[in-house]
Each structure stands twice: as C-alpha cells, then as structure tokens.
N, C-alpha and C positions, 0 to 999 in steps of 0.2 A: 164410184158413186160420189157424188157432188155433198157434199156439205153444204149446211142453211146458209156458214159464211159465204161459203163460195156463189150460192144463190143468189147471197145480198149484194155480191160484188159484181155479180153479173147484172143485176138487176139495176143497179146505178151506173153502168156502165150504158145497159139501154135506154135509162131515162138519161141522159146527157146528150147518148146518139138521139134520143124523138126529139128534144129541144133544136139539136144539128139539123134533123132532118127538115124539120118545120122552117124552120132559117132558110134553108138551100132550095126546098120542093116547092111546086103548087102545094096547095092544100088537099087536091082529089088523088094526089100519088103519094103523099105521104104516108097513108094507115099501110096501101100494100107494100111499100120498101120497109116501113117499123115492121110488119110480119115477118117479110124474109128473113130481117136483123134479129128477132126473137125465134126464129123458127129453131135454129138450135136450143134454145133451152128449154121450150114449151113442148118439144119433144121427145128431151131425155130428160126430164124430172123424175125422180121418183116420185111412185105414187102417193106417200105420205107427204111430199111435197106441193104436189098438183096444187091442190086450193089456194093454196097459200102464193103461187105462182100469177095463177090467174086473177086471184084478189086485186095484184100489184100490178102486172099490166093491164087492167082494167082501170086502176085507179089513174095510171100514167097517161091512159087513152082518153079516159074523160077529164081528168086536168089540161090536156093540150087541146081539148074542144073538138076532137077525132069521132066522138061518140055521147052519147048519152051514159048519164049517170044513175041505172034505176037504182039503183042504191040510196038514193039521196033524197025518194019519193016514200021511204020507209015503213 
C-alpha cells in the first residue's frame, strides 16, 4: 500500500509529465494520454486516499487549462 509520500511523489511526477505532455501534444489529445499516465494511481489508491487524489489531479487539470475549475465558482 502506497504512502501519502509516495502519492506526493507520484503526483509531481505527473504534473511535470501534463507540463511534457502539453509541450509535445495537440491540446485535444492531451487530457486522454495525462489519463492513461494517471490511470495507474487513480486506480490503486486507497480509499482513504481517493479525495485527496482526485483533489490534485483536478487541480493539475485545470491549471494546465484541460478543464474547468468548479472549484473556483465557490
């Protein structure tokens, strides 16, 4: 089972890769390669982890302009 560090380590690992990916892709194929590239940890999190997961690739997604931010309509 993954540790919060080990989360945090992954988690900066795939925001570096959305930065790479954004650089390298169109725009329209970007969100689904950053999927694939998160589909390993969005799927083995534990569950006391989950929110805290999705909090952060949410926030990555709407920082790189991939999505909207309801968050920020508060």
């Amino acid at each position: 089972m993954k540790t919060r560090a080990d989360i945090d380590t992954d988690l900066a690992r795939l925001s570096a890769r959305l930065q790479e990916l954004c650089g390298e892709l169109p725009s329209e194929q970007v969100l689904e390669a950053f999927s694939r590239e998160a589909r390993p940890l969005t799927e083995q999190v534990a569950p006391e982890h989950e929110a805290y997961v999705e909090d952060r690739v949410h926030a990555m997604l709407a920082e790189a302009g991939l999505i909207q931010d309801d968050a920020a309509g508060g």
